[in-house]
C-alpha positions as a printed NumPy array, in Angstrom:
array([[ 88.938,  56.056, 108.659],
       [ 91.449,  53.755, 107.568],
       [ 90.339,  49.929, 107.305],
       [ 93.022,  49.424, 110.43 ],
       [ 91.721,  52.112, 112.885],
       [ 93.666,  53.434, 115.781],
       [ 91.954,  54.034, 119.316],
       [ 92.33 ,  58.158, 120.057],
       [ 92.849,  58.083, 123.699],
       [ 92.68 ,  61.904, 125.481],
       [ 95.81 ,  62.753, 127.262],
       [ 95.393,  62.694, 131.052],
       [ 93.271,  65.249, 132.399],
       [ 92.378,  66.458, 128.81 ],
       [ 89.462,  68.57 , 129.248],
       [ 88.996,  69.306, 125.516],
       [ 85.827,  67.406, 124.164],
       [ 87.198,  65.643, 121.213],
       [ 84.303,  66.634, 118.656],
       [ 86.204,  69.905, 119.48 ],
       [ 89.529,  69.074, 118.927],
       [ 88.882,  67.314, 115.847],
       [ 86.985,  70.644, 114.851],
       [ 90.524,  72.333, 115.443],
       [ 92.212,  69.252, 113.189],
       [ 89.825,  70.303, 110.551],
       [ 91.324,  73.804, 110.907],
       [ 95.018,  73.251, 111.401],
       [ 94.961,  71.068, 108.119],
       [ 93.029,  73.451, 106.145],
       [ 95.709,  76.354, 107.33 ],
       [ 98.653,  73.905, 105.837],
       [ 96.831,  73.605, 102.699],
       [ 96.635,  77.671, 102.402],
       [ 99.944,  78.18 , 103.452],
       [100.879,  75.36 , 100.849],
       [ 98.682,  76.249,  97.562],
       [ 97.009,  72.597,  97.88 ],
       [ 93.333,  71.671,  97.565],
       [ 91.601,  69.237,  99.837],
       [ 87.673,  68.418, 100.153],
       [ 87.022,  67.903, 104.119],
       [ 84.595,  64.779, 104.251],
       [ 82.808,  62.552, 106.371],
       [ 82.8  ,  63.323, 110.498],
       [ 82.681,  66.926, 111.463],
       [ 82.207,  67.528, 108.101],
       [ 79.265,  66.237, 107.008],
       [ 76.13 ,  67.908, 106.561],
       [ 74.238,  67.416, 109.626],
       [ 70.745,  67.034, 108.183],
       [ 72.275,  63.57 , 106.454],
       [ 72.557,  61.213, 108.859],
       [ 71.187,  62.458, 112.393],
       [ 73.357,  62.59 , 115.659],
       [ 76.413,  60.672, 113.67 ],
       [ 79.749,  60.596, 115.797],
       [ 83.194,  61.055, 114.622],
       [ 86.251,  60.13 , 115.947],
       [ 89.245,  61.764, 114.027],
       [ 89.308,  63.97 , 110.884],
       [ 88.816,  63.269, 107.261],
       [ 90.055,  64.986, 104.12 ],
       [ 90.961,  64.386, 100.442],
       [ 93.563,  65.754,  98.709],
       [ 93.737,  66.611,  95.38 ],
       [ 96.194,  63.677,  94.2  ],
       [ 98.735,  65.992,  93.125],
       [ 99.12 ,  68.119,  96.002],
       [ 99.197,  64.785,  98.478],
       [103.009,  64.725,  98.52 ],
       [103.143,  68.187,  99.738],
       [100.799,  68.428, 102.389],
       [102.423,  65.252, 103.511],
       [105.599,  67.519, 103.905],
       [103.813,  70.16 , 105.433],
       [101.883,  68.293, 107.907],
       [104.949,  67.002, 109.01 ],
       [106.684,  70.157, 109.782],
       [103.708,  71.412, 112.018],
       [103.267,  68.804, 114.561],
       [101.549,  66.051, 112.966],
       [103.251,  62.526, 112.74 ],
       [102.845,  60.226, 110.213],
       [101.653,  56.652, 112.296],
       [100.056,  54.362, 109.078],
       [101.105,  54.694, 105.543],
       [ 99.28 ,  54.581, 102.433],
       [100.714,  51.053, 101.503],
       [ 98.927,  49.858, 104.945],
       [ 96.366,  52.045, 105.59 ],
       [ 93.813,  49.42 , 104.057],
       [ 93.277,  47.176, 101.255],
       [ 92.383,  50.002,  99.157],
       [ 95.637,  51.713, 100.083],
       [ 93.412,  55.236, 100.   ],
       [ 94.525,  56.359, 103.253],
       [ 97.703,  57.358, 105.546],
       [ 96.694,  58.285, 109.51 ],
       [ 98.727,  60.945, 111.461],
       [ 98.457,  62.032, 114.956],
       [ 98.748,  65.182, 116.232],
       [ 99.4  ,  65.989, 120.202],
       [ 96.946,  68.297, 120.298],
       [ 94.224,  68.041, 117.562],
       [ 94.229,  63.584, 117.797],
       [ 93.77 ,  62.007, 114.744],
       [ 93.966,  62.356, 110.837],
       [ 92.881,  60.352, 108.236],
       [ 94.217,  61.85 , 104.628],
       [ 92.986,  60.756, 101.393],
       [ 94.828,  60.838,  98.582],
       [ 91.957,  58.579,  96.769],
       [ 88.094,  57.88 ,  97.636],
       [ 87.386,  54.042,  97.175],
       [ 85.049,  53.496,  94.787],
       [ 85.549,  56.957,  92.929],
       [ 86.376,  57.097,  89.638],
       [ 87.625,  56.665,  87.042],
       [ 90.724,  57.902,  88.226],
       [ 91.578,  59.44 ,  91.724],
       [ 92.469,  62.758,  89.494],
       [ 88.896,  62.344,  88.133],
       [ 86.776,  61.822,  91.021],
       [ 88.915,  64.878,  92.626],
       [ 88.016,  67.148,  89.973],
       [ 84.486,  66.413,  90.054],
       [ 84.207,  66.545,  93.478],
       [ 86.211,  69.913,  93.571],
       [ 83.925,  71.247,  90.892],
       [ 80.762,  71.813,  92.995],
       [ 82.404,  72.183,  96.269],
       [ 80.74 ,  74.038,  99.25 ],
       [ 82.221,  75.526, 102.519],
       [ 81.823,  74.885, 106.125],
       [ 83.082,  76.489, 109.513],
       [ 85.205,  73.881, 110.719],
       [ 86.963,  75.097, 113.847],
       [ 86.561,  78.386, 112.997],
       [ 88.442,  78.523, 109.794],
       [ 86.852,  78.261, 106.426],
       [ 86.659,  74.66 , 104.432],
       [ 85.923,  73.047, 101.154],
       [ 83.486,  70.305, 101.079],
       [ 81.713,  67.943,  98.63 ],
       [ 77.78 ,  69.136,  97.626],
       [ 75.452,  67.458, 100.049],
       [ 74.142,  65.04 ,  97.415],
       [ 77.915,  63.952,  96.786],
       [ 78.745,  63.973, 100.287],
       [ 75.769,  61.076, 100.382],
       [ 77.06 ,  59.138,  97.712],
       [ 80.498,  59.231,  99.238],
       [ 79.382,  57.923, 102.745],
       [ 77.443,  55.473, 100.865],
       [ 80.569,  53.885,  99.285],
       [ 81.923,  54.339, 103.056],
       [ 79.453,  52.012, 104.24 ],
       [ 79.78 ,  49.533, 101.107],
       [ 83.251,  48.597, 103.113],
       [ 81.427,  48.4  , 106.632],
       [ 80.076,  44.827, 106.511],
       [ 78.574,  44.466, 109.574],
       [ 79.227,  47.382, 111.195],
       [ 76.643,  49.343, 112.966],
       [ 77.588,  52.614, 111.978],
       [ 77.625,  51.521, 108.261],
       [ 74.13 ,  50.283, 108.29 ],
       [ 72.715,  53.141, 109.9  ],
       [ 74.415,  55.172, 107.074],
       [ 73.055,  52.988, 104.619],
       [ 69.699,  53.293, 106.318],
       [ 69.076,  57.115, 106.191],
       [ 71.055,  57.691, 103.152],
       [ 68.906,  55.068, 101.476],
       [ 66.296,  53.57 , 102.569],
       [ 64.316,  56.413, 104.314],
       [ 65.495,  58.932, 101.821],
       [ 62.971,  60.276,  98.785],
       [ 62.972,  59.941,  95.536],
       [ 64.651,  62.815,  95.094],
       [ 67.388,  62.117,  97.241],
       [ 68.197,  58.856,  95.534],
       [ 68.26 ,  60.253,  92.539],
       [ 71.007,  62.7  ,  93.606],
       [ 72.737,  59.849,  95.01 ],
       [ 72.423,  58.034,  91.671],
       [ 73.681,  61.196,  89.795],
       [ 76.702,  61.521,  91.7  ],
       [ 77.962,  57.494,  91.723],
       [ 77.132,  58.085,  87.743],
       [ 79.81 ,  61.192,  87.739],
       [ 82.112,  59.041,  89.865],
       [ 82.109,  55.853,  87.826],
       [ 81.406,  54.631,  91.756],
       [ 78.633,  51.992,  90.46 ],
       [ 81.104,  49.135,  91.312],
       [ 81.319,  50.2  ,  94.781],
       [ 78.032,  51.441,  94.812],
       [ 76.246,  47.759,  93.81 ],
       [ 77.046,  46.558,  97.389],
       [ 74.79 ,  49.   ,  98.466],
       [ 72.151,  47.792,  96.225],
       [ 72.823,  43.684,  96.562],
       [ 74.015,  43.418,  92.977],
       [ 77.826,  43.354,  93.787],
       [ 78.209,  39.313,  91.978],
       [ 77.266,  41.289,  88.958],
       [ 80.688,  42.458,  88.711],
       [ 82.373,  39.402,  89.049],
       [ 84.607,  40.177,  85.491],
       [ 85.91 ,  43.272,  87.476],
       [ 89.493,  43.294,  88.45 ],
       [ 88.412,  44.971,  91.526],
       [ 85.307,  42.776,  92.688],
       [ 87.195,  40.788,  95.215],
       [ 88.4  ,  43.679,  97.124],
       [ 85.046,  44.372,  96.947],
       [ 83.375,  41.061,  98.555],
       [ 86.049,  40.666, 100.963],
       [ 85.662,  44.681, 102.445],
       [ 81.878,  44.179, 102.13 ],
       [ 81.468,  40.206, 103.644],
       [ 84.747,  39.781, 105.413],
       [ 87.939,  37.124, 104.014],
       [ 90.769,  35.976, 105.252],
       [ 94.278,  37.988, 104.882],
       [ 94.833,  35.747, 102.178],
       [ 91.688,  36.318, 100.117],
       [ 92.684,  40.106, 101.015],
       [ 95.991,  40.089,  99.225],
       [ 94.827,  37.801,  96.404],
       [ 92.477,  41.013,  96.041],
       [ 95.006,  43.308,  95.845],
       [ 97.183,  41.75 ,  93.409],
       [ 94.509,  41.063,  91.141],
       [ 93.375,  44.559,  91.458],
       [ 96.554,  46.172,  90.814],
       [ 97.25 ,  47.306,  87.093],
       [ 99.89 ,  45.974,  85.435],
       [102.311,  43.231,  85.829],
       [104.501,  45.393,  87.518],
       [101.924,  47.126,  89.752],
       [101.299,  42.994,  90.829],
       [104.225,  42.323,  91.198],
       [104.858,  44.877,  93.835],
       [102.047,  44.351,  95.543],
       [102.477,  40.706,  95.787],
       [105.907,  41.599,  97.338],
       [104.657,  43.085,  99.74 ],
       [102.397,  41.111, 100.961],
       [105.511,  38.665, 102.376],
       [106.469,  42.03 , 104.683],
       [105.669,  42.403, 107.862],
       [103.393,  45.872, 108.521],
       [106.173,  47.479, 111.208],
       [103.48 ,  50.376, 111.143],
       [100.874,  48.234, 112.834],
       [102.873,  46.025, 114.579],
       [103.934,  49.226, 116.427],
       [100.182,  50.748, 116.779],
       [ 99.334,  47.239, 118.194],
       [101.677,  47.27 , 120.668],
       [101.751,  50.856, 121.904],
       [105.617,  51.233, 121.368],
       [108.437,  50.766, 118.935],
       [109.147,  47.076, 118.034],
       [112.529,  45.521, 118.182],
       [114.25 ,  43.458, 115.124],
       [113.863,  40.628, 116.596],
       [109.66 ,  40.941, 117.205],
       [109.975,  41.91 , 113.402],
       [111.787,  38.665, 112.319],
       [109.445,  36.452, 114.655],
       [106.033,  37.884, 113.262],
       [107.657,  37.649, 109.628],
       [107.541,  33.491, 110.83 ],
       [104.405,  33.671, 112.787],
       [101.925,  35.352, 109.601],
       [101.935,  32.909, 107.474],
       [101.138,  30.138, 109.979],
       [ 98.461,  32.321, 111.563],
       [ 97.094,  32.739, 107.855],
       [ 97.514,  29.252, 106.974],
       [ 95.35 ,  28.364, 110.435],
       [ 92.879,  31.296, 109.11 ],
       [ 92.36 ,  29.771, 105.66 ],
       [ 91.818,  26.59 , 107.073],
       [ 89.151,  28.136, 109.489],
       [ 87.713,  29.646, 106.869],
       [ 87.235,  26.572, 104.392],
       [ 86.065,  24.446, 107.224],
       [ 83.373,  27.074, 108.1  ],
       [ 82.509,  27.057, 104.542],
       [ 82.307,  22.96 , 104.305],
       [ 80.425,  22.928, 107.388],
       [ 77.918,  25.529, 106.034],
       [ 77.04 ,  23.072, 103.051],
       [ 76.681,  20.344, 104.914],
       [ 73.954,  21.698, 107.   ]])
């Protein structure tokens, strides 16, 4: 899910288990894509080969599109019920990720990159799609990474986790209880994806990589930062002056998207224009925190 995740409340008197419903997301999505001529790999949550990580729960669906096809599933998804709630731009840091919502089905995370997969999201897509496997999902037929792919790839999930839970439980049965064997596979698969940047959080060698544009979006997914840090990250992973420049833009804008999710309704012009004032004070006051934490830390 996207690095700003949305709570999936059942409607009232929704008797539907969700792992069910999210099962029919799987399906609905994979329909759009036939009836579309797109590819997408379903990964992660209902997805995922059970005998990976035992007893795992999922709270929405997850699928990447081949980059190509992203703009017109987008299009398609729209015209069957599913609304468009987070963006791409502000999905996360990695801007890999827009979330819809569907009345029915909940929640949809869709890819139009992997983090960490490389060396281009056209690339990792084609590699991926090369060894694909299927799975019922919701009773409809549907693409899927190989299992030793689908490792590696929940692996680089969990290199963003930091202290969650969830992540270090991946990180334990993916890793640290699995064989030789298994590692190797693992190892074979962030090889194909260029994914070792990603991948050395995983194996406590991420400061290796300092020289790469795209450590410190790194450090600050993996050990936390402030928004500031974040969007230092960003610009300094973006390529080209241009690409920079853009994102340092918008880093001045207020996210309207998750204002509104935050919320629970539509925001007003006027809430816009006041949290436009009220970020950079509350990111000032975080910096600050942050420093002082740090100075405190070694002084001890």
């Amino acid at each position: 899910m996207a690095a700003r995740e949305v709570a999936e409340v059942p409607a009232a008197g929704a008797t539907v288990p969700l792992e069910v419903r999210i099962g029919f997301a799987h399906a609905s999505v994979q329909w759009i894509a036939d009836r579309c001529g797109a590819d997408l790999l379903h990964v992660k949550g209902a997805a995922l080969d059970p005998t990976l990580v035992p007893d795992r729960g999922f709270s929405d669906a997850d699928v990447l599109v081949r980059p190509a096809h992203v703009a017109r599933v987008l299009a398609e998804l729209r015209q069957h019920g599913w609304e468009l709630i987070n963006s791409f731009a502000y999905g996360s840091s990695f801007e890999h990720s827009a979330t819809l919502r569907h009345h029915d089905f909940g929640l949809l995370d869709l890819h139009r990159l992997y983090p960490g997969a490389g060396p281009t999201p056209e690339a990792a897509f084609a590699t991926l799609w090369s060894e694909r496997r299927t799975t019922t999902l919701g009773g409809r037929s549907c693409a899927v990474p190989a299992r030793g792919a689908q490792a590696a790839l929940l692996l680089l999930h969990a290199a963003r986790g930091g202290a969650d839970p969830k992540a270090a439980r991946d990180v334990d049965y993916l890793w640290h209880r699995a064989t030789d064997d298994e590692r190797q596979q693992v190892l074979d698969w962030v090889d194909r994806l260029d994914a070792r940047l990603g991948f050395s959080v995983i194996l406590g060698e991420l400061d290796e990589h300092r020289d790469d544009p795209a450590y410190d979006l790194w450090r600050v997914a993996a050990r936390g930062g402030t928004r500031m840090e974040e969007w230092r990250a960003r610009v300094r992973a973006a390529r080209g002056l241009r690409a920079k420049a853009h994102v340092a833009g918008r880093s001045v804008l207020v996210n309207v998207e998750h204002l509104t999710i935050v919320r629970g309704r539509p925001v007003s012009r006027r809430e816009v224009i006041a949290e436009f004032f009220d970020r950079p004070l509350r990111g000032a006051r975080e910096q600050l925190a942050r420093l002082r934490s740090a100075r405190q830390g070694r002084n001890r």
